[in-house]
C-alpha beads as a LAMMPS data file, in Angstrom:
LAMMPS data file: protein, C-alpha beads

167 atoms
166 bonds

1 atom types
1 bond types

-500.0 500.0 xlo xhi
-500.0 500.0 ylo yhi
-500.0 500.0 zlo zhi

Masses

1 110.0

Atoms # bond

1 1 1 390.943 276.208 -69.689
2 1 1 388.439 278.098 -71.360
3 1 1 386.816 279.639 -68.414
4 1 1 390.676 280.730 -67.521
5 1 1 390.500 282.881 -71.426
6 1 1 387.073 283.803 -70.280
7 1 1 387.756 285.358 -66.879
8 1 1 391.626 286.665 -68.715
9 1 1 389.787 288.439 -71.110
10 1 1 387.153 289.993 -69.018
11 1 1 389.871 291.182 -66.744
12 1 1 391.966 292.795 -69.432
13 1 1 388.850 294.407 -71.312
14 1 1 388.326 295.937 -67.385
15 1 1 391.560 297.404 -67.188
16 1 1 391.460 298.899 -70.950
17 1 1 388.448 300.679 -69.370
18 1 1 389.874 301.728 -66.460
19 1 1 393.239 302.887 -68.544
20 1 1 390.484 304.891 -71.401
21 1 1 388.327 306.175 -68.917
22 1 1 391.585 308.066 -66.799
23 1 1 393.305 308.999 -70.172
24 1 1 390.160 310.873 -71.440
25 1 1 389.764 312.085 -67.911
26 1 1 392.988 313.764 -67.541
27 1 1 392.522 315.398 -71.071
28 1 1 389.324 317.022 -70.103
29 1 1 390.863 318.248 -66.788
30 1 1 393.965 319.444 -69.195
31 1 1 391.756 321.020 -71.188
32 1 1 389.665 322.655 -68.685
33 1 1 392.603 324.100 -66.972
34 1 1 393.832 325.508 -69.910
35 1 1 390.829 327.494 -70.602
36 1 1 390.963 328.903 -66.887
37 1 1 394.531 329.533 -67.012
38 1 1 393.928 331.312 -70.648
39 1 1 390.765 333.504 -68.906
40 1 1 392.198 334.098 -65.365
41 1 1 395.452 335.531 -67.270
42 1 1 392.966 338.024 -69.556
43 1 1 391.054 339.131 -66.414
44 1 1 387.793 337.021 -67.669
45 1 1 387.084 336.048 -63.964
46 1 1 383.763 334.524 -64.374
47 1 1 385.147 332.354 -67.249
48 1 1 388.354 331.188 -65.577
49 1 1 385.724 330.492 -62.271
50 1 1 383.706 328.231 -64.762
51 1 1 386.447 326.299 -66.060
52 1 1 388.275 325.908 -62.452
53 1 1 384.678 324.382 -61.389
54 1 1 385.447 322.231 -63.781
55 1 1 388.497 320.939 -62.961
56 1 1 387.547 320.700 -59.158
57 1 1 384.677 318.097 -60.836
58 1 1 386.682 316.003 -62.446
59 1 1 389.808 316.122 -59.847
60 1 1 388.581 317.272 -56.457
61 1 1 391.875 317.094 -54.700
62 1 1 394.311 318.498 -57.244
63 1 1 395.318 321.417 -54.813
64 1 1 396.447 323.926 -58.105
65 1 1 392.767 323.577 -59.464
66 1 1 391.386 324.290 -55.897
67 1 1 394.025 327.195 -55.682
68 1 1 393.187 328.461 -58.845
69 1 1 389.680 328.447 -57.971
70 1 1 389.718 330.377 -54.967
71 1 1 391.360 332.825 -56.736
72 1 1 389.052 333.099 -59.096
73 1 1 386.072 333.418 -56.801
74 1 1 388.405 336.695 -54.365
75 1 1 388.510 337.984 -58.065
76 1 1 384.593 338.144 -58.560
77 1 1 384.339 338.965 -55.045
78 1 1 383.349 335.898 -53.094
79 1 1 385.743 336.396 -50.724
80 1 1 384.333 333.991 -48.060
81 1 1 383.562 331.179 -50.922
82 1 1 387.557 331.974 -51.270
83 1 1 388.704 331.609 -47.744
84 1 1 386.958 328.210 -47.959
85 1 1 388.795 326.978 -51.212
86 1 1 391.879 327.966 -49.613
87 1 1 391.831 326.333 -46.566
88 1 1 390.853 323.071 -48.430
89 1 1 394.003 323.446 -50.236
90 1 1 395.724 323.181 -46.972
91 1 1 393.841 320.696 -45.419
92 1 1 393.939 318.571 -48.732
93 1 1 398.062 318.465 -47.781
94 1 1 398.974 320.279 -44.675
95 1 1 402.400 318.536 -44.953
96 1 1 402.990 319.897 -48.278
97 1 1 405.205 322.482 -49.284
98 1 1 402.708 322.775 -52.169
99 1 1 399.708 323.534 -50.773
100 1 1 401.698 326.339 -48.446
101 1 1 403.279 327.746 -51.901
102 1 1 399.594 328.072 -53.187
103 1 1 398.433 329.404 -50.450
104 1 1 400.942 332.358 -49.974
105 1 1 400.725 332.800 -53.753
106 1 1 396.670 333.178 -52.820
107 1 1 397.032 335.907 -49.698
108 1 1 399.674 337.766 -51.991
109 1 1 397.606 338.138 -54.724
110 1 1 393.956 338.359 -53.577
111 1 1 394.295 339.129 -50.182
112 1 1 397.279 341.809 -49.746
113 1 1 395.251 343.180 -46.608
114 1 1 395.690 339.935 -44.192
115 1 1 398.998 340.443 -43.562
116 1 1 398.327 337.532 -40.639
117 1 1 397.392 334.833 -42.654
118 1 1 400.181 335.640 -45.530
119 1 1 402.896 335.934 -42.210
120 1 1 401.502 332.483 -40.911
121 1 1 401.616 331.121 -44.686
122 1 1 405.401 331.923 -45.059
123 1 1 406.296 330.394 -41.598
124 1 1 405.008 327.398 -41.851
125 1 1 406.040 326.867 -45.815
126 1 1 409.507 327.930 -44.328
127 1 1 409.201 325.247 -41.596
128 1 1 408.044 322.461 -43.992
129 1 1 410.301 323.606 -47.417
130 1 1 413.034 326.601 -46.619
131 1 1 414.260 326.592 -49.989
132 1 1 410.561 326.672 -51.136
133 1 1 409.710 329.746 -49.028
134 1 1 413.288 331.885 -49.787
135 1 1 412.441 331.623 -53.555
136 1 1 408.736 332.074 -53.189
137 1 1 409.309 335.661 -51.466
138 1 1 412.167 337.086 -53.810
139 1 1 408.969 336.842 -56.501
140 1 1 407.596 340.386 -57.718
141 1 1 404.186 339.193 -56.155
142 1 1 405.706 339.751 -52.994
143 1 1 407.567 343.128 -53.288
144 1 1 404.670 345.156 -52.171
145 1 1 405.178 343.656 -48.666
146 1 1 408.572 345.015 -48.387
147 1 1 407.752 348.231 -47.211
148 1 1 406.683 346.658 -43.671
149 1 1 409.270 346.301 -41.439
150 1 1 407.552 343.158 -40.025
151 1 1 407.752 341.673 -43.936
152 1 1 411.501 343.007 -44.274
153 1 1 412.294 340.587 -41.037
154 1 1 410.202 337.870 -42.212
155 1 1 411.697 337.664 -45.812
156 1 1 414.963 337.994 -44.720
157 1 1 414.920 335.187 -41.836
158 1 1 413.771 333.243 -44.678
159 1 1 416.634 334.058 -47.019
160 1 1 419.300 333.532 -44.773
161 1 1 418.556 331.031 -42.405
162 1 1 421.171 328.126 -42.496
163 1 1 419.334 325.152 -44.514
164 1 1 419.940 321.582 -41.981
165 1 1 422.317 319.777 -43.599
166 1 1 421.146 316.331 -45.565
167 1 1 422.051 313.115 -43.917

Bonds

1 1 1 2
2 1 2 3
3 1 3 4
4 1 4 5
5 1 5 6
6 1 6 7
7 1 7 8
8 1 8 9
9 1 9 10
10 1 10 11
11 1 11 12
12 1 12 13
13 1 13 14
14 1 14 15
15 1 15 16
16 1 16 17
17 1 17 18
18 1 18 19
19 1 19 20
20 1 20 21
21 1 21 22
22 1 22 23
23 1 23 24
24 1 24 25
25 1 25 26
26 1 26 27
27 1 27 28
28 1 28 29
29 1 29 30
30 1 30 31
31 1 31 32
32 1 32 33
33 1 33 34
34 1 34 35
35 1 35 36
36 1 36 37
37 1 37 38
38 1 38 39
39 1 39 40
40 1 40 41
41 1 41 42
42 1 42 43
43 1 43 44
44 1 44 45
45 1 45 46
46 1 46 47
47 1 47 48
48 1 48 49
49 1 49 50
50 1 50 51
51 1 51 52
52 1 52 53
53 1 53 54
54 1 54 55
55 1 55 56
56 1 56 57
57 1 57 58
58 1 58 59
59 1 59 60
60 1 60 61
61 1 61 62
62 1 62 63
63 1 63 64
64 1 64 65
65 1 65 66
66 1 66 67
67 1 67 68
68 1 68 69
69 1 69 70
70 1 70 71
71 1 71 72
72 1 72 73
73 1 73 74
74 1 74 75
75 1 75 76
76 1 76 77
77 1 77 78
78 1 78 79
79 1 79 80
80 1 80 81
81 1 81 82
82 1 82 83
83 1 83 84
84 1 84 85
85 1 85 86
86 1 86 87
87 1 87 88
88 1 88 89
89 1 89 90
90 1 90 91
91 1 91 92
92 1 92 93
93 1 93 94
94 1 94 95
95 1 95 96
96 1 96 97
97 1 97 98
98 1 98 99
99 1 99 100
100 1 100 101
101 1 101 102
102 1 102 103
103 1 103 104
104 1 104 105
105 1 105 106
106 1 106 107
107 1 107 108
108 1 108 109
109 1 109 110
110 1 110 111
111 1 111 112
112 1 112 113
113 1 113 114
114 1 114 115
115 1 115 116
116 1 116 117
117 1 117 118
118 1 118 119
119 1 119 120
120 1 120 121
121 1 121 122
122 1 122 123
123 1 123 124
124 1 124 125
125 1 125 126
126 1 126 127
127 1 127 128
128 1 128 129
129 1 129 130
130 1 130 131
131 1 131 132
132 1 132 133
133 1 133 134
134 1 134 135
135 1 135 136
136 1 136 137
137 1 137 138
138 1 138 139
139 1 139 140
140 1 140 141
141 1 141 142
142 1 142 143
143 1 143 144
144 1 144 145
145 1 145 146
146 1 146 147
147 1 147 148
148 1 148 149
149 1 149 150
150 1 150 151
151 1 151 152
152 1 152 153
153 1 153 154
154 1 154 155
155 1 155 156
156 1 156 157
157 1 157 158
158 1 158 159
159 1 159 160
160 1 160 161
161 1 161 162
162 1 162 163
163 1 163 164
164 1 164 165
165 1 165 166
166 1 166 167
C-alpha cells in the first residue's frame, strides 16, 4: 500500500511539472509575441525579427509565429530566408485554411511583385476554405491587386462562386 502512495505521488508531482512547465511556456511565447506584434506594427523590423525568433524557439510549429517571422525577415530584406519561412508555414499544414490565409496575407504584403505565388495562394485557400478566401480578398491589403484584370477575375470567382451545400 505504501509503495501504491509512493508511485501516486511521484506520478502526480510529474504531471504538476509537466502542467508548470507548459503554463510558463505559453506565457513566454505570449509574451514574446506581443513584443513582435508591438515592433512589427511600429516598423522596428529587427526587433519584431528578434522576438518572432523567439517564439519559433519555444513553439516551432505555431504557423502565425512562423508567418510573422517571415515577414519580418522580407521586411529587413532577407527575402530568400523569407521564402523559406513561408513555405514551412505551408508545409507545417498544407490542409489548412490557415496556413493558406497566412500565406496570401505574406505575398500581399511583402511580396506584391509575385503575382504567381499570391494567384496560386488564393486558389488553393479557395479550394480548401471558400468562405476563408472571399473574405480574405475584400481586405484593403488586397486592393492594390485590383487594377489587374487577371486579379479582378480571380477575386471575383472567389466572391461568387456557389459555396457546396453542408450535408
Amino acid at each position: 500500500m505504501h509503495s501504491l502512495l509512493v508511485l501516486l505521488t511521484m506520478a502526480l508531482i510529474v504531471i504538476g511539472i509537466q502542467f508548470g512547465m507548459r503554463f510558463f511556456r505559453m506565457r513566454r511565447l505570449g509574451y514574446w509575441l506581443k513584443r513582435g506584434m508591438e515592433a512589427y506594427g511600429e516598423a522596428r523590423y529587427q526587433d519584431a525579427l528578434r522576438a518572432f525568433r523567439k517564439c519559433v524557439g519555444i513553439a516551432p510549429e505555431w504557423l502565425h509565429s512562423r508567418a510573422m517571422l517571415g515577414m519580418s525577415l522580407a521586411q529587413t530584406g532577407n527575402k530568400e530566408e523569407a521564402l523559406r519561412e513561408i513555405t514551412l508555414v505551408q508545409q507545417l499544414q498544407p490542409r489548412q485554411g490557415e496556413a493558406w490565409t497566412l500565406t496570401c496575407l505574406f505575398y500581399a504584403l511583402c511580396a506584391p511583385e509575385d503575382h504567381d505565388k499570391l494567384a496560386e495562394a488564393i486558389e488553393t485557400l479557395h479550394a480548401l476554405d471558400p468562405p476563408a478566401a472571399a473574405a480574405l480578398v475584400m481586405k484593403p491589403q488586397f486592393r492594390q491587386f485590383d487594377n489587374t484584370r487577371r486579379f479582378r477575375e480571380l477575386f471575383r470567382r472567389v466572391q461568387t462562386q456557389k459555396q457546396p451545400e453542408a450535408d
